[in-house]
N, C-alpha and C positions, 0 to 999 in steps of 0.2 A: 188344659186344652190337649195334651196331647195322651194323656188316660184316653179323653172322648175319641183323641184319631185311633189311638193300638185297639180302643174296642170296636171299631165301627172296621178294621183291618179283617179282626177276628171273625166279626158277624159277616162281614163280606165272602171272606173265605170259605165260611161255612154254606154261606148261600151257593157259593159259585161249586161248591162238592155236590151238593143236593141240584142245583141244575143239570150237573152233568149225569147226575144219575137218574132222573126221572125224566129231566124235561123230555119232549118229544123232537125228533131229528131237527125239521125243518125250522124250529123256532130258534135254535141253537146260533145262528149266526147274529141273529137280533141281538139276543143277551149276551153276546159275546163280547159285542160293539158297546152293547151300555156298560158292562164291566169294566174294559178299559177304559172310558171316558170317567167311570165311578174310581180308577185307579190313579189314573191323570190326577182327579181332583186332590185324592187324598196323599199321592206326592207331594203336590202344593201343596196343601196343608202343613203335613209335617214340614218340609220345608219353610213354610213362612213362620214356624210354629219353633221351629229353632231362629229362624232371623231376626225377629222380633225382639227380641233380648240385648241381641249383639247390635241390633241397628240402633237402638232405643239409649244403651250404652254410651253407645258411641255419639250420635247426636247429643245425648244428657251433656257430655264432655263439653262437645261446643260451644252450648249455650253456657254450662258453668264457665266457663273461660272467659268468657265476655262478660258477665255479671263479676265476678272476681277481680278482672281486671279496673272495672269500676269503684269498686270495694275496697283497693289498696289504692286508689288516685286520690278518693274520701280520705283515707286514713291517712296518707300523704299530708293532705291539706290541713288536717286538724291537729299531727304536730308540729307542724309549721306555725300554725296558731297558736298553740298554747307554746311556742318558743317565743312568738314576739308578744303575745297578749297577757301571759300568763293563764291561759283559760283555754276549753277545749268551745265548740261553736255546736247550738243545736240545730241552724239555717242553713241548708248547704247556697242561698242566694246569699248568704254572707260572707262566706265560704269562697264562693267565686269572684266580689266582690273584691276579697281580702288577698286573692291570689293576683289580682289587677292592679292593684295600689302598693300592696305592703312591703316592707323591705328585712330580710335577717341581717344582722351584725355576724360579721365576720371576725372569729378572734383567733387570737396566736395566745399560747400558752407556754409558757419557761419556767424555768426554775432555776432560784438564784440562793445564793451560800448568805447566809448572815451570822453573826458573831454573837451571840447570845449569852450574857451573866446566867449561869448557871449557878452562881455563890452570892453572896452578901457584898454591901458596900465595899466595906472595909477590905473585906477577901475576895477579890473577884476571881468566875472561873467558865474563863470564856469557852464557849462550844461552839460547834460550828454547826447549824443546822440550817436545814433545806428548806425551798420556800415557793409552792409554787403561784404564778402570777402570771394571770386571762388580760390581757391587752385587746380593747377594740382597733380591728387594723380597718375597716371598710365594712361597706356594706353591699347587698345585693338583693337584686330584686327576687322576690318570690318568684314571679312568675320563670324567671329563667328552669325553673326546676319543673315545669309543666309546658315544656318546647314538645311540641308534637302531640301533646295528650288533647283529649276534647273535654277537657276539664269544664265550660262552657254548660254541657247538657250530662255532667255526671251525676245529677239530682234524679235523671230517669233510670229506671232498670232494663238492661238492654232486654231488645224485644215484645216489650210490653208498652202500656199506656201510663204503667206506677211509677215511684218514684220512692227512693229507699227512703226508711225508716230511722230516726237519728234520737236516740235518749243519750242525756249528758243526767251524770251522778254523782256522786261525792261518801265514797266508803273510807274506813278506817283500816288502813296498812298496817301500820303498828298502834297498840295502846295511844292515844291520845293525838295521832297523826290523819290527822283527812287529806286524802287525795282524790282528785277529780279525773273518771273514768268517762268513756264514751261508747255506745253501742249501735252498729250500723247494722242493719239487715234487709234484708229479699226473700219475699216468700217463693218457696221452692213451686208450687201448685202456678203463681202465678208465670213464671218464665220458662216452665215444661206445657204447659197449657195446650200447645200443638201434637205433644206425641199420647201415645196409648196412655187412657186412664188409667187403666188397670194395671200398667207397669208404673204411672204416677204412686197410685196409691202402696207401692212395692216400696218404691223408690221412698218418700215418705219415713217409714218403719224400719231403714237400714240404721244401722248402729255399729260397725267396723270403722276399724282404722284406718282403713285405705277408702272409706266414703265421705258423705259429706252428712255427719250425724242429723238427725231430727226435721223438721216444717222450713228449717228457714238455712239461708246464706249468711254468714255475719261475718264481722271483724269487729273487735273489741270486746268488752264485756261489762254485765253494771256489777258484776261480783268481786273480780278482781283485777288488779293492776296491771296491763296487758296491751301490745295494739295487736296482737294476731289473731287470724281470723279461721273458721272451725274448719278448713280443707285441709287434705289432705299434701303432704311435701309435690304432689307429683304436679300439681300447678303452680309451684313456684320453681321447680325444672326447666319447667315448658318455658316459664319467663326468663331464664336465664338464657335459654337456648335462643330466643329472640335478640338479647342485646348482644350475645355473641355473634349474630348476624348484623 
């Protein structure tokens, strides 16, 4: 867009040399008036031609902020889940179900000295070694830990009519070790939907560290072992900066 404004600058320029050199006296106030109205325009232009960027940025932000924040209430819920179920949930109506009902064990953990035969019957050769020991003290409800969230309607993607996407897996950590992974995601096209296609389709193809790689919003993964999600630190900043308030 803005090649198209510096050449249409150029061509104007050149026009407005050549009117002043041919045109005829009296017409000279006409084209004067349409020049500056042609100049007006193409200020705006440029102008909107740089804002566009920075506005589109910045809105992106927004919206990623609210989808994210959804994203980690998800991820929230589903270690919770697999602390009391042993298992991660592919339903988030189970999910919310399981945050209304269910309850974590509360534990205290110590560590205590024991006297240990280190030697034979006959020759004993006592040591003193450590021991540590998880006591159930109480329990507490899930939901205490979703006070304030809309945990309720986190099955939707803010802004839109969708509803995130939930694969549960089971890959190998080490040789012979299965563990059970989760994958949450938001198509990026569907919650930019409102701003410029054309910076959508930008937006899309970034691959930096400080973006939000590839098509989609995630947390988790079905590869590896993990609950974090593909954004960059500066939105868990931002979160921070909120409980601090």
């Amino acid at each position: 867009m803005l090649i198209t404004i510096i050449f249409a600058i150029i061509i104007t320029g050149a026009f407005a040399f050549l009117i002043v050199k041919y045109l005829p006296l009296k017409l000279k106030p006409l084209v004067s008036i349409l020049l500056l109205v042609l100049a007006v325009f193409l200020t705006w232009k440029i102008y909107d031609g740089i804002m566009k960027p920075i506005n589109f940025d910045k809105n992106k932000k927004v919206v990623y902020e609210k989808v994210i924040d959804q994203l980690k209430m998800i991820r929230d819920a589903e270690i919770a889940h697999k602390q009391v179920t042993g298992k991660y949930s592919k339903n988030i109506s189970e999910l919310i179900q399981f945050i209304n009902t269910a309850q974590l064990a509360l534990t205290n953990t110590t560590t205590i000295v024991e006297q240990v035969n280190k030697g034979t019957k006959s020759q004993k050769l006592m040591v003193a070694v450590e021991r540590r020991v998880t006591d159930t003290i109480g329990y507490e409800p899930v939901l205490s830990r979703f006070q304030g969230r809309d945990y309720k309607n986190m099955a939707l993607v803010p802004g839109t009519d969708k509803e995130f996407s939930i694969e549960i897996a089971t890959i190998e950590k080490f040789t012979g070790i299965q563990v059970e992974v989760f994958f949450v995601k938001a198509n990026k096209i569907d919650v930019l939907k409102s701003l410029d296609a054309s910076l959508i389709k930008q937006e899309l193809e970034k691959n930096t560290s400080d973006e939000i790689k590839g098509e989609f919003i995630s947390v988790g993964s079905l590869n590896e072992v993990t609950t974090g999600g593909n954004w960059p630190p500066y939105y868990d900043r931002n979160e921070g900066a909120k409980d601090n308030k």
